[in-house]
DSSP file (Angstrom, degrees, kcal/mol; ACC not computed):
  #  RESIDUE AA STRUCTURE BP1 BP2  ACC     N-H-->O    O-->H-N    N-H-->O    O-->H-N    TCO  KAPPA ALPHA  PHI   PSI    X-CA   Y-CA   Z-CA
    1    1 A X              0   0    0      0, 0.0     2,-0.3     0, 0.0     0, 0.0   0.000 360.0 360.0 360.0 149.2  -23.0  -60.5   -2.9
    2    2 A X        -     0   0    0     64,-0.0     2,-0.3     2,-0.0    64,-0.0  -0.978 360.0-175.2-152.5 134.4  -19.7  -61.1   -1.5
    3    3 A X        -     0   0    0     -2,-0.3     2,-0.4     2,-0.0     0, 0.0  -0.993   4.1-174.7-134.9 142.5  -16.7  -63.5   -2.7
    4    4 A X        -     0   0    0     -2,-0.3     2,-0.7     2,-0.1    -2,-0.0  -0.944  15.2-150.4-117.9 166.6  -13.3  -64.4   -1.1
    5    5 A X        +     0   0    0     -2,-0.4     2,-0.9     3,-0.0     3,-0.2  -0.895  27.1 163.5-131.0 112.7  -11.1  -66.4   -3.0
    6    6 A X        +     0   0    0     -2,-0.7     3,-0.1     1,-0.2    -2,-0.1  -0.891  53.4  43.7-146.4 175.4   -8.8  -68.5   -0.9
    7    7 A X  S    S+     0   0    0     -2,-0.9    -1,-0.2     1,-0.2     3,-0.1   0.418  80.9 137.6  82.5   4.9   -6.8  -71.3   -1.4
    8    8 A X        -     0   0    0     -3,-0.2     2,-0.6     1,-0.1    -1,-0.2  -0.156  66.1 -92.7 -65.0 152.4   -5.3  -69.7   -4.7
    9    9 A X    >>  -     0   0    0      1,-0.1     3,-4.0    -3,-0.1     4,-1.8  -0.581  28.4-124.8 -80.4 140.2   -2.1  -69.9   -5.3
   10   10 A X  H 3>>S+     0   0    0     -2,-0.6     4,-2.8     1,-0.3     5,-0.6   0.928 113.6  52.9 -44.2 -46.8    0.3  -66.7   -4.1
   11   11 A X  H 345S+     0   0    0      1,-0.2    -1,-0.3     2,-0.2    -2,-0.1   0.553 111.3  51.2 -86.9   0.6    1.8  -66.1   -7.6
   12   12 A X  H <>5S+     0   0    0     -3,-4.0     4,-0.5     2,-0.1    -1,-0.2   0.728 106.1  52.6 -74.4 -26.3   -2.1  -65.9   -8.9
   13   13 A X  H >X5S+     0   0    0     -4,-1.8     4,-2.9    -3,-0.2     3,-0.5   0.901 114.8  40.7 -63.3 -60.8   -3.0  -63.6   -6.4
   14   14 A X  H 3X5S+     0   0    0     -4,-2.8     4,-1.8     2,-0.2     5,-0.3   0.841 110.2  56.8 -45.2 -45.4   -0.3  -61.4   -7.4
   15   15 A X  H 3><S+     0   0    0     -5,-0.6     4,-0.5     1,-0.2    -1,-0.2   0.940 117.4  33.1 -57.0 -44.6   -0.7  -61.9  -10.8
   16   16 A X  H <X S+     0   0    0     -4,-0.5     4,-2.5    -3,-0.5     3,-0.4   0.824 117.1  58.0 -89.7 -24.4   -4.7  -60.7  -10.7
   17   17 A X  H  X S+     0   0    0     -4,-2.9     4,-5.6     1,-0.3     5,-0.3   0.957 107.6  47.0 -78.9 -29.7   -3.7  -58.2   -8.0
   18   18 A X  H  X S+     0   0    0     -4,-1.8     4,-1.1    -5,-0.3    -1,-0.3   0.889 109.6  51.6 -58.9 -36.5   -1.2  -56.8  -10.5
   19   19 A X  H  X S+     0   0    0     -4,-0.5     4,-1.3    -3,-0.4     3,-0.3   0.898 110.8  48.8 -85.9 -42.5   -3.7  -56.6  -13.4
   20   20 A X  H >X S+     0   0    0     -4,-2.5     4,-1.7     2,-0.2     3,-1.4   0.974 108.5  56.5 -59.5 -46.6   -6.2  -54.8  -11.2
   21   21 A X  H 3<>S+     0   0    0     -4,-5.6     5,-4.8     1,-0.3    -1,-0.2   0.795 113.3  40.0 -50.8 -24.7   -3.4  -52.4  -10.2
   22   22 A X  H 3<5S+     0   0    0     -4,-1.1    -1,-0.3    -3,-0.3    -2,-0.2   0.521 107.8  54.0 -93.7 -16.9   -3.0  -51.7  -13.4
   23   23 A X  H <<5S+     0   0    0     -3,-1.4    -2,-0.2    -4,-1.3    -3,-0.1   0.959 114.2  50.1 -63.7 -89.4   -6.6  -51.6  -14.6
   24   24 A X  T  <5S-     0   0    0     -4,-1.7    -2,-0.2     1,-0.2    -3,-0.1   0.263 116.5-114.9 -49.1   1.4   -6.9  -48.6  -11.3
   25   25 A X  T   5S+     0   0    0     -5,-0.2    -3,-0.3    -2,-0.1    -1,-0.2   0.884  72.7 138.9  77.9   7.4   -3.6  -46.6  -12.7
   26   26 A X      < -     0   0    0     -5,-4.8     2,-0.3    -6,-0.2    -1,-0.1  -0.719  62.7-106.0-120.0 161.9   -1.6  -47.7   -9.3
   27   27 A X        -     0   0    0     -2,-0.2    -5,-0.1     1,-0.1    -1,-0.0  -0.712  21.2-133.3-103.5 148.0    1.6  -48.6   -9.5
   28   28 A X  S    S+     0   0    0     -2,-0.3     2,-0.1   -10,-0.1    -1,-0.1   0.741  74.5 100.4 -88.3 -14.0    2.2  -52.5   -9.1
   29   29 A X  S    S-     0   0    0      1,-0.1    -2,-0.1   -11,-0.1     0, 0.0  -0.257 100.1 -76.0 -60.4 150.6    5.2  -52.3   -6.5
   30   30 A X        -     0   0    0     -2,-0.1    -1,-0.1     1,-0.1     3,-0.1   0.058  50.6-134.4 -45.4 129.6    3.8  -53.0   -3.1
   31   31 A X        -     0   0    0      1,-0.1    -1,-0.1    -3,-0.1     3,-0.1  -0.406  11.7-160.7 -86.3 174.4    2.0  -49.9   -1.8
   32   32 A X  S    S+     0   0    0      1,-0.2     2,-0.4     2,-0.1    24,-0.2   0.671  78.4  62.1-119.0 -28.9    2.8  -48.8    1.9
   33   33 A X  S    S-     0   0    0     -3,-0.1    -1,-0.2     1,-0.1    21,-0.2  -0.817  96.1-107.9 -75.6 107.9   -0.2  -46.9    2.0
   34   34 A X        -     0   0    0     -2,-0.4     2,-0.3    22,-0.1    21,-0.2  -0.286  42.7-163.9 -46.9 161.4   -3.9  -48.0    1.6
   35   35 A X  E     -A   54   0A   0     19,-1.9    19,-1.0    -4,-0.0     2,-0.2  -0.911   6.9-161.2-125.5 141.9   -5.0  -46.8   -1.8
   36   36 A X  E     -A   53   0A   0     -2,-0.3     2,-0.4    17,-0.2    17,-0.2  -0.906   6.9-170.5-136.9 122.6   -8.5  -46.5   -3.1
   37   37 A X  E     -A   52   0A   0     15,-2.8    15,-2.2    -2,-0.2     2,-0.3  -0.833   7.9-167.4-120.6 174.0   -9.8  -46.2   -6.5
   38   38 A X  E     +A   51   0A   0     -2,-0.4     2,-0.4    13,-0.3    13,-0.2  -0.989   7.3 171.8-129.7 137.1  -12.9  -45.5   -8.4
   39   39 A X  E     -A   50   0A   0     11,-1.6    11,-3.8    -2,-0.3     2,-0.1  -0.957  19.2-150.0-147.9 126.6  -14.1  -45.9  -11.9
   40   40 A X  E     -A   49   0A   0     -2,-0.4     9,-0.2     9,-0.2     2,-0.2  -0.394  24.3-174.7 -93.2-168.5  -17.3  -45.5  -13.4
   41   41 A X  E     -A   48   0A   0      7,-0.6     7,-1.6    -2,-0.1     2,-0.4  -0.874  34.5-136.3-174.1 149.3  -18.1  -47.6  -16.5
   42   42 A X  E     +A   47   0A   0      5,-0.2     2,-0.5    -2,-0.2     5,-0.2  -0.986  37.0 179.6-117.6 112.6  -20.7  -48.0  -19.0
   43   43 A X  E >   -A   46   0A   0      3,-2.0     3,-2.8    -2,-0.4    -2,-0.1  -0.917  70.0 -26.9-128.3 121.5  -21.0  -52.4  -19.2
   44   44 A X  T 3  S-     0   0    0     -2,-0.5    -1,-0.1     1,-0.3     3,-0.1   0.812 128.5 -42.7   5.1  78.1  -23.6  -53.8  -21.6
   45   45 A X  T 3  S+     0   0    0      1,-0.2    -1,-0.3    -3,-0.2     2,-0.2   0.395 119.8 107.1  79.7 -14.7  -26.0  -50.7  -21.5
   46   46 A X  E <   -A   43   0A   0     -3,-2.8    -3,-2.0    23,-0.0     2,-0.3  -0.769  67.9-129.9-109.8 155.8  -25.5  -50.4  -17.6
   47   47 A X  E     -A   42   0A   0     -5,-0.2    23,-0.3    -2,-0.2     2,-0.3  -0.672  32.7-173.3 -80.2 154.3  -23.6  -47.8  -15.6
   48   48 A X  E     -A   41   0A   0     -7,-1.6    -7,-0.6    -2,-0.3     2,-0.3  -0.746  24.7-149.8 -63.1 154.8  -21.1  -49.3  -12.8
   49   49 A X  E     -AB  40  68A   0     19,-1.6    19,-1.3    -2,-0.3     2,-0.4  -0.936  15.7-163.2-128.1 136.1  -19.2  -48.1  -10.5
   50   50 A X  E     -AB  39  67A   0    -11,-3.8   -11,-1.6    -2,-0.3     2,-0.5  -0.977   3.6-170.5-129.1 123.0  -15.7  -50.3   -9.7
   51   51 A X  E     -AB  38  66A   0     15,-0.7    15,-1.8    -2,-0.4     2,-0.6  -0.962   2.2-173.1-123.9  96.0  -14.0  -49.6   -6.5
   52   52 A X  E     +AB  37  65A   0    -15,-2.2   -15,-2.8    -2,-0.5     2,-0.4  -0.896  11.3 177.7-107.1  99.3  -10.3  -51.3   -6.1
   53   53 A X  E     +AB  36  64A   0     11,-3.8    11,-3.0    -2,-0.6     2,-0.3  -0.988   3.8 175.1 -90.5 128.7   -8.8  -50.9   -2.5
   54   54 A X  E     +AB  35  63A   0    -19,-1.0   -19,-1.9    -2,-0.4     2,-0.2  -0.976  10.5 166.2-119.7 151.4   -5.9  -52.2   -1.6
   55   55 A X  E     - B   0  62A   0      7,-2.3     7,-1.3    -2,-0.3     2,-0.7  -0.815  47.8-101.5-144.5-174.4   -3.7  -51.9    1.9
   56   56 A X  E     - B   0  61A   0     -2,-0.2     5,-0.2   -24,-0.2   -22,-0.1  -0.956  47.2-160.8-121.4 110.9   -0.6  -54.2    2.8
   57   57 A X        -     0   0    0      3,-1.9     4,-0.0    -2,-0.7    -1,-0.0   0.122  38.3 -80.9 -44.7 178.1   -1.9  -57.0    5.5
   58   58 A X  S    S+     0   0    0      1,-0.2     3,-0.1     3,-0.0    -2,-0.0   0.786 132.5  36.2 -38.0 -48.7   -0.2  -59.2    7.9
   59   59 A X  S    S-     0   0    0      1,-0.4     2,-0.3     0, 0.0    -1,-0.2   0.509 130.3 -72.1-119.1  -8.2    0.6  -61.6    5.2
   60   60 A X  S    S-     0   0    0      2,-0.0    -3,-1.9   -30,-0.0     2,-0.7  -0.968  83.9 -15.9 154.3-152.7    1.2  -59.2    2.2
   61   61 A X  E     -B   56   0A   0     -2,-0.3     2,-0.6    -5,-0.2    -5,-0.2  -0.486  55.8-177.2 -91.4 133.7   -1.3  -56.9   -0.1
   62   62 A X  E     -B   55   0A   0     -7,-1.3    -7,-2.3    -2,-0.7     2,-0.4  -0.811   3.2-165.0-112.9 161.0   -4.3  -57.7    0.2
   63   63 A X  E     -B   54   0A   0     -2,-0.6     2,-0.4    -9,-0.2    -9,-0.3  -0.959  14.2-147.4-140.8 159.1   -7.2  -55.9   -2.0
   64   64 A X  E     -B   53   0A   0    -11,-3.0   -11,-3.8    -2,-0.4     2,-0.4  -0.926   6.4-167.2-124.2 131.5  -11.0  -55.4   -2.3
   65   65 A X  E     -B   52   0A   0     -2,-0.4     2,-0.3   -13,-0.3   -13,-0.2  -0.991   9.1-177.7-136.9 117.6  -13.0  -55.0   -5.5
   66   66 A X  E     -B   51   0A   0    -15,-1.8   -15,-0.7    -2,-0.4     2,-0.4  -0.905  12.9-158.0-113.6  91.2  -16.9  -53.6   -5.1
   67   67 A X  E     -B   50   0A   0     -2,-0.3     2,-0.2   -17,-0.2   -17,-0.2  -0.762   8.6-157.7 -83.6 150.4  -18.7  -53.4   -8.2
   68   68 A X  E     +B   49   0A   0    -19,-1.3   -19,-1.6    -2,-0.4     2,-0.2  -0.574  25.4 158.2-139.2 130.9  -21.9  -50.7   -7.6
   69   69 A X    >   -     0   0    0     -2,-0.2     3,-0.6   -21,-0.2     2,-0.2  -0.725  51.7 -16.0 176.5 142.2  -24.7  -51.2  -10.1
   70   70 A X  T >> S+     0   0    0    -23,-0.3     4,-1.8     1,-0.2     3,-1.0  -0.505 131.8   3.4  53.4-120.7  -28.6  -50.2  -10.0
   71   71 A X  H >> S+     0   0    0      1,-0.3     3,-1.3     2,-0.3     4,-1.3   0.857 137.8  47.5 -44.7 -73.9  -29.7  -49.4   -6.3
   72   72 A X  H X> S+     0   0    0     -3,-0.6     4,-2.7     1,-0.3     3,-0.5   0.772 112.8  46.6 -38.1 -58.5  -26.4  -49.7   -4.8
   73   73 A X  H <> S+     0   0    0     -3,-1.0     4,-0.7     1,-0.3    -1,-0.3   0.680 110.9  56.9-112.2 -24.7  -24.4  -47.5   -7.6
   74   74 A X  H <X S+     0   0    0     -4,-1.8     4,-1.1    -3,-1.3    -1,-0.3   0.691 112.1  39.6 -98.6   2.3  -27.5  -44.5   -7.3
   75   75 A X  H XX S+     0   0    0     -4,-1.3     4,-1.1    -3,-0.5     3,-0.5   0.874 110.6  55.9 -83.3 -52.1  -27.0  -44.0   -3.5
   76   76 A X  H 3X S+     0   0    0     -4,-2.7     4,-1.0     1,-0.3    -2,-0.2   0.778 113.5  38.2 -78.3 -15.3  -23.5  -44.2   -3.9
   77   77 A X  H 3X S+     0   0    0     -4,-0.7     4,-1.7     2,-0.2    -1,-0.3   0.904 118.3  53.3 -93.5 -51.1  -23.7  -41.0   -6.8
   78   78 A X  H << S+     0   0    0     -4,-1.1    -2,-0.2    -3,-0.5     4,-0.2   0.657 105.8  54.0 -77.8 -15.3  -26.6  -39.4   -4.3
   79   79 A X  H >X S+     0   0    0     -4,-1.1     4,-2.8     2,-0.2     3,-2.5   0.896 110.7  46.6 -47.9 -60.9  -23.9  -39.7   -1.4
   80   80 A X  H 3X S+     0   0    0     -4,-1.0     4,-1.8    -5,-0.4    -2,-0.2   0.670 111.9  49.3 -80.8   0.5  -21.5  -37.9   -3.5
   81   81 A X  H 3X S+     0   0    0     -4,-1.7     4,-1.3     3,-0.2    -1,-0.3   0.534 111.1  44.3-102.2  -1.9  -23.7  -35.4   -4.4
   82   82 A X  H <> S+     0   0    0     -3,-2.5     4,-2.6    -5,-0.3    -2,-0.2   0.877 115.0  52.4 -74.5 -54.8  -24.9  -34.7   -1.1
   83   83 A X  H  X S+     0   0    0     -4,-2.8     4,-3.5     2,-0.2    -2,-0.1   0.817 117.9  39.3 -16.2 -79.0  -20.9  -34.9    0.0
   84   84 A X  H  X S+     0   0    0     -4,-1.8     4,-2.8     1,-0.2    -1,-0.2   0.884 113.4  55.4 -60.9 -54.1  -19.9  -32.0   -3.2
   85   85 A X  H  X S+     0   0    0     -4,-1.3     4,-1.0     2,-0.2    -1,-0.2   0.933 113.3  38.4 -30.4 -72.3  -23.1  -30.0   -2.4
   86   86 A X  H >X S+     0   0    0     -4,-2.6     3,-4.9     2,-0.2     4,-1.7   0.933 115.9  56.3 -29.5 -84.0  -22.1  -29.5    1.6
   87   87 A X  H 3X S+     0   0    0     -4,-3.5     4,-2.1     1,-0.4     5,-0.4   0.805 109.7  44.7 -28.5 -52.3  -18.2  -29.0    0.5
   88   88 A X  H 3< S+     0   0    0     -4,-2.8     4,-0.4     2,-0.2    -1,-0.4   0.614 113.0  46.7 -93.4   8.6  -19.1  -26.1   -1.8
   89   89 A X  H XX S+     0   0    0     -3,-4.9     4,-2.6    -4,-1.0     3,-1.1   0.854 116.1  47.4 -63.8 -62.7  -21.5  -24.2    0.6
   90   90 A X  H 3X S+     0   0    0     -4,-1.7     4,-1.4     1,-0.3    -2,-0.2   0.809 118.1  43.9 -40.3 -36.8  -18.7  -24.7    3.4
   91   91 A X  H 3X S+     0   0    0     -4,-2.1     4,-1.2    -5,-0.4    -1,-0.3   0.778 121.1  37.7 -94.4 -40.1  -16.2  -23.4    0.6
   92   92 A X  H <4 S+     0   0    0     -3,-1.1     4,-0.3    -4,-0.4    -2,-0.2   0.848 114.1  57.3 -89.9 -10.6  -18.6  -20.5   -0.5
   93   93 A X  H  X S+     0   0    0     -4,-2.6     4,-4.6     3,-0.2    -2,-0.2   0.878 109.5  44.7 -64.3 -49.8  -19.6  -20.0    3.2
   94   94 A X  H  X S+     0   0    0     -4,-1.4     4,-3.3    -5,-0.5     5,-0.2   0.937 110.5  55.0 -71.5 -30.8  -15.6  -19.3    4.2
   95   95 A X  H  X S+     0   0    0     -4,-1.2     4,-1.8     2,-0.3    -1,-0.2   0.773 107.6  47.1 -82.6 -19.0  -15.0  -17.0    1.1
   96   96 A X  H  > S+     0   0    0     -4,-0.3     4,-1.9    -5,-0.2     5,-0.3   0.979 112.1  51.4 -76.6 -45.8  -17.8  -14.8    2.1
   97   97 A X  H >X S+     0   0    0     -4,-4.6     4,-2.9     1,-0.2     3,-1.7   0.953 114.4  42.6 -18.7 -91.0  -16.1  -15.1    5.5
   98   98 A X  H 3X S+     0   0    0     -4,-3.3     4,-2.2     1,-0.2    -1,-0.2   0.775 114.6  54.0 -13.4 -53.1  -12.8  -14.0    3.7
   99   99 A X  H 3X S+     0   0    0     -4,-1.8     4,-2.2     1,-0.2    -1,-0.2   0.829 108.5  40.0 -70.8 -37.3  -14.6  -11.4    1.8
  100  100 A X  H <X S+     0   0    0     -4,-1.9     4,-1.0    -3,-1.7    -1,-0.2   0.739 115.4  60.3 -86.4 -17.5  -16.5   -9.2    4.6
  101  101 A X  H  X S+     0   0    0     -4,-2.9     4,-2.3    -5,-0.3    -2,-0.2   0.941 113.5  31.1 -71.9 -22.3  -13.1   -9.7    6.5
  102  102 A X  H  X S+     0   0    0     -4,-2.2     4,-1.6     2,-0.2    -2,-0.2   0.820 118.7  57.6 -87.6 -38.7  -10.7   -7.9    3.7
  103  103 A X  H  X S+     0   0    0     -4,-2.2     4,-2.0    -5,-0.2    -1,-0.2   0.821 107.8  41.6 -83.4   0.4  -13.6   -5.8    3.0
  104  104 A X  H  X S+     0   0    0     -4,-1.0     4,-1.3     2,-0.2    -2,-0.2   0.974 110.6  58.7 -84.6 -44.9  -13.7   -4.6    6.8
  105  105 A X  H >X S+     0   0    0     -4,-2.3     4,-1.9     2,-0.2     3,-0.5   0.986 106.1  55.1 -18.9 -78.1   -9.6   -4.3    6.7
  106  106 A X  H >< S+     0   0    0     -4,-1.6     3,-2.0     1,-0.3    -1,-0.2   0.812  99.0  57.3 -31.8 -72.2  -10.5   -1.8    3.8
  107  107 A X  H 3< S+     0   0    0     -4,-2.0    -1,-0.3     1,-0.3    -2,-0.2   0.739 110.2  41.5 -22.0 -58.6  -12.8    0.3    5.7
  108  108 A X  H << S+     0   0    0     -4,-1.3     2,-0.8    -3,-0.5    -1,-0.3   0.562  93.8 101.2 -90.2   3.2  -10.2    1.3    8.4
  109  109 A X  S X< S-     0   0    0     -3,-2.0     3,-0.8    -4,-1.9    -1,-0.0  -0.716  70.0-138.4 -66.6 101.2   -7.1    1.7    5.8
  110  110 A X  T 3  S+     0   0    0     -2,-0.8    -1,-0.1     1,-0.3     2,-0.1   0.231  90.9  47.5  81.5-115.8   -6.6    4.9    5.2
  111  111 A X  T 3  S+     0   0    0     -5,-0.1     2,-0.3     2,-0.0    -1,-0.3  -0.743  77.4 177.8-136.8  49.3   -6.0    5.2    1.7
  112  112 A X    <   -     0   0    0     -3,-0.8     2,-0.5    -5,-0.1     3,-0.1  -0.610  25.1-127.7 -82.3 146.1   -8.9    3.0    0.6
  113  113 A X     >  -     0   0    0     -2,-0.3     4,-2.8     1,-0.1     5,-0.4  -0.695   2.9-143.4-134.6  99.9   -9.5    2.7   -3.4
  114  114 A X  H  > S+     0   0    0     -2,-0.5     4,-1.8     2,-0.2     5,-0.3   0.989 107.2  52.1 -51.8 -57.0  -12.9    3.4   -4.9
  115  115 A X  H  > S+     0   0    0      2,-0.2     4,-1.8     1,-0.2    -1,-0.2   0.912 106.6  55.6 -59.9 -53.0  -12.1    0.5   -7.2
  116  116 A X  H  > S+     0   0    0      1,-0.2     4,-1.6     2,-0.2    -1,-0.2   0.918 106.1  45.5  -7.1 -96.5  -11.3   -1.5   -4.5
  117  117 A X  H  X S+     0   0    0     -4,-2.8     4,-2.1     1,-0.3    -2,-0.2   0.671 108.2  51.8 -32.1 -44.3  -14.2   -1.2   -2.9
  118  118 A X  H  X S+     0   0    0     -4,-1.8     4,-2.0    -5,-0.4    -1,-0.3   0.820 107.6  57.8 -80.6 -24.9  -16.5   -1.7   -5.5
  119  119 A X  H  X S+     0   0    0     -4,-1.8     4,-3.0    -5,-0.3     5,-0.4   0.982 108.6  44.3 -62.0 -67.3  -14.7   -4.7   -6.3
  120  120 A X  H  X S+     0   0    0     -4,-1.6     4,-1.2     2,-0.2    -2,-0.2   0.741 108.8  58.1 -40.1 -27.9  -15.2   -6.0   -3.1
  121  121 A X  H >X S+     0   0    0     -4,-2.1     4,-3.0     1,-0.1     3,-0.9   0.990 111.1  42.2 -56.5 -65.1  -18.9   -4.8   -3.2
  122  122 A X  H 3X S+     0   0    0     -4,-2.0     4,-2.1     1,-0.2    -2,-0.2   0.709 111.9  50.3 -73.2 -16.0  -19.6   -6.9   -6.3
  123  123 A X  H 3X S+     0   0    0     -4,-3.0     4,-4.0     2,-0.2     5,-0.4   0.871 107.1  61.0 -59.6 -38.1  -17.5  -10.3   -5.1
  124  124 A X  H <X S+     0   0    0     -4,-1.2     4,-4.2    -3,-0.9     5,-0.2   0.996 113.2  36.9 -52.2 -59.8  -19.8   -9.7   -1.6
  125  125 A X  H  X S+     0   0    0     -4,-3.0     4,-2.2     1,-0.3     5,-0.4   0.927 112.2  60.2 -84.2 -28.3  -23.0  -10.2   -4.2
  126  126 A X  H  X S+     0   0    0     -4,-2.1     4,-2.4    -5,-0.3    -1,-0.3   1.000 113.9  34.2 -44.8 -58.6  -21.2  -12.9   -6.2
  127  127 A X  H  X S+     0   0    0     -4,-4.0     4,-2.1    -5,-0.2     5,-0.3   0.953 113.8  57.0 -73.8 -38.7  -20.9  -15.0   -3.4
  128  128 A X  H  X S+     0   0    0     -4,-4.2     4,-2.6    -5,-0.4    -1,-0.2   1.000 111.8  44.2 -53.2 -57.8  -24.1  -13.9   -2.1
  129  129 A X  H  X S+     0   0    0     -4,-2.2     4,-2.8    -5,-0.2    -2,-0.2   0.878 112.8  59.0 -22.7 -55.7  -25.5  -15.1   -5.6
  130  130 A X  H  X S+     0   0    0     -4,-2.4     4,-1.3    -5,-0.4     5,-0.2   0.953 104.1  44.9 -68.4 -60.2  -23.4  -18.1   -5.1
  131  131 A X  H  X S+     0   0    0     -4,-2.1     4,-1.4     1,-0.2    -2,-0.2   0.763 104.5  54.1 -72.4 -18.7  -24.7  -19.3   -2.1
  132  132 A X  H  X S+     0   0    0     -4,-2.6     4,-2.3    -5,-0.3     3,-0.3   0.952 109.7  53.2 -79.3 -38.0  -28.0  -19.1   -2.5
  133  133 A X  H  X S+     0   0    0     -4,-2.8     4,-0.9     1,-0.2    -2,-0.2   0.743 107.9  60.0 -54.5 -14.7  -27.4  -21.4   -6.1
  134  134 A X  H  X S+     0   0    0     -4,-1.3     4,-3.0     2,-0.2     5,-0.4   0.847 107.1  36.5 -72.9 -44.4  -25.7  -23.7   -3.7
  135  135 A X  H  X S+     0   0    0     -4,-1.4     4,-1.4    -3,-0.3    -2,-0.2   0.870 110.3  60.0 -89.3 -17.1  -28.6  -24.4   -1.5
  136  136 A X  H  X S+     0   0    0     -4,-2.3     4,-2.4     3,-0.2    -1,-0.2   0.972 113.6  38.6 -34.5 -60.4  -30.9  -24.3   -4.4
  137  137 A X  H  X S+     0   0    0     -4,-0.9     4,-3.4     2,-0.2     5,-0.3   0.926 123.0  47.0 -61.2 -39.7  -28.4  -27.5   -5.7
  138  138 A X  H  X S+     0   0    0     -4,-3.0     4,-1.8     1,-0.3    -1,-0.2   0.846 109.6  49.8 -73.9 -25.6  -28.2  -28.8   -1.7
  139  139 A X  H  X S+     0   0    0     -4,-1.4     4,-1.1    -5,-0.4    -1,-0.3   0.984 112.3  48.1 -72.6 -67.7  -31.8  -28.5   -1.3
  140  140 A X  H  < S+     0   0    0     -4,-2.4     5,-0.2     1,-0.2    -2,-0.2   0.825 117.8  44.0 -36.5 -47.5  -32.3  -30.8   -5.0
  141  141 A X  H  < S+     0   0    0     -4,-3.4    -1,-0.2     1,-0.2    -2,-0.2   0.773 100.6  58.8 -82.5 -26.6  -29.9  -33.4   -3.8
  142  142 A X  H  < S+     0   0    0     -4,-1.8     2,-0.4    -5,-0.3    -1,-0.2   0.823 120.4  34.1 -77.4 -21.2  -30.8  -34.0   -0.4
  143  143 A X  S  < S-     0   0    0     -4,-1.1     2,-0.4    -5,-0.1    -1,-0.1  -0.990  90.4-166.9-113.5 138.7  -34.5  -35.0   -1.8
  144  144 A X        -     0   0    0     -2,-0.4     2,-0.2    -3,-0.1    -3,-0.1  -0.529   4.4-147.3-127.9 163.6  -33.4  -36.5   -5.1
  145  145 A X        -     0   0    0     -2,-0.4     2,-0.3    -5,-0.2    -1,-0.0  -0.573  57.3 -34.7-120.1-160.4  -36.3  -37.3   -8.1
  146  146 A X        -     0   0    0     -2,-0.2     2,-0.8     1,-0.1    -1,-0.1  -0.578  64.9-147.2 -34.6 104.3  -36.3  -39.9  -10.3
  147  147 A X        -     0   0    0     -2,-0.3     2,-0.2    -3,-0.1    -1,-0.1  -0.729   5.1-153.0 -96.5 124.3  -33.0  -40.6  -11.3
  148  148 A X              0   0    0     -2,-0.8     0, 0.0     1,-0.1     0, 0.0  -0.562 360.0 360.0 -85.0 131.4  -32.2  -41.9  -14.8
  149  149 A X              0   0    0     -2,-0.2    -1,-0.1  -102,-0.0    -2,-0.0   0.301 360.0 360.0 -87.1 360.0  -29.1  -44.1  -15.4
């Protein structure tokens, strides 16, 4: 469903755009920068999702408000759990990176640290630990089961 409102008067526009900003936390002097928020909501028994963007047009700011609710509002949560799954493999992927590079650095120093090392041993199997509970999660979310509001 889609509405546009036109013919309103400017100092109404402003008026509601002002009340949204202020609803979304943004501050009501003229942004320069699009802005987008989101806010979930629990609205007689139902979940929501309310999504306020605003950017400054041609002719001043103009802004777009999407309420998300049943179908719509449980892709848009299975998006963002595919999204956060990915991000934290990519995030536990690079720290294992990180981890076998510092622990090969170790290996030619030197003056290498039994404690060290064994620290680095057990972070190796943390994150090893860690990723496999990540693709467990990625694996759950990319085929999703019933989900209950």
């Amino acid at each position: 469903m889609q509405s546009i409102l036109d013919k309103l008067p400017l100092s109404v526009f402003q008026g509601v755009l002002n009340e949204l900003k202020r609803f979304a936390c943004l501050p009501v002097t003229t942004l320069v920068e699009p802005k987008q928020v989101e806010k979930e909501y629990v609205y007689q028994e139902n979940r929501l999702l309310l999504r306020l963007r605003v950017i400054l047009g041609i002719y001043g700011e103009e802004a777009t408000l999407q309420v998300l609710r049943g179908a719509a509002l449980k892709f848009y949560q299975q998006q963002q759990l595919t999204r956060l799954g990915h991000d934290a493999l990519v995030i536990s992927q690079q720290l294992s990176f990180k981890l076998h590079e510092l622990q090969q650095r170790f290996f030619m120093n030197p003056e290498l640290h039994s404690q060290q090392l064994e620290a680095l041993v057990a972070l190796n199997q943390l994150v090893k630990n860690l990723d496999q509970q990540i693709q467990i999660l990625a694996v759950k979310s990319a085929y999703p089961t019933n989900l209950k509001s």
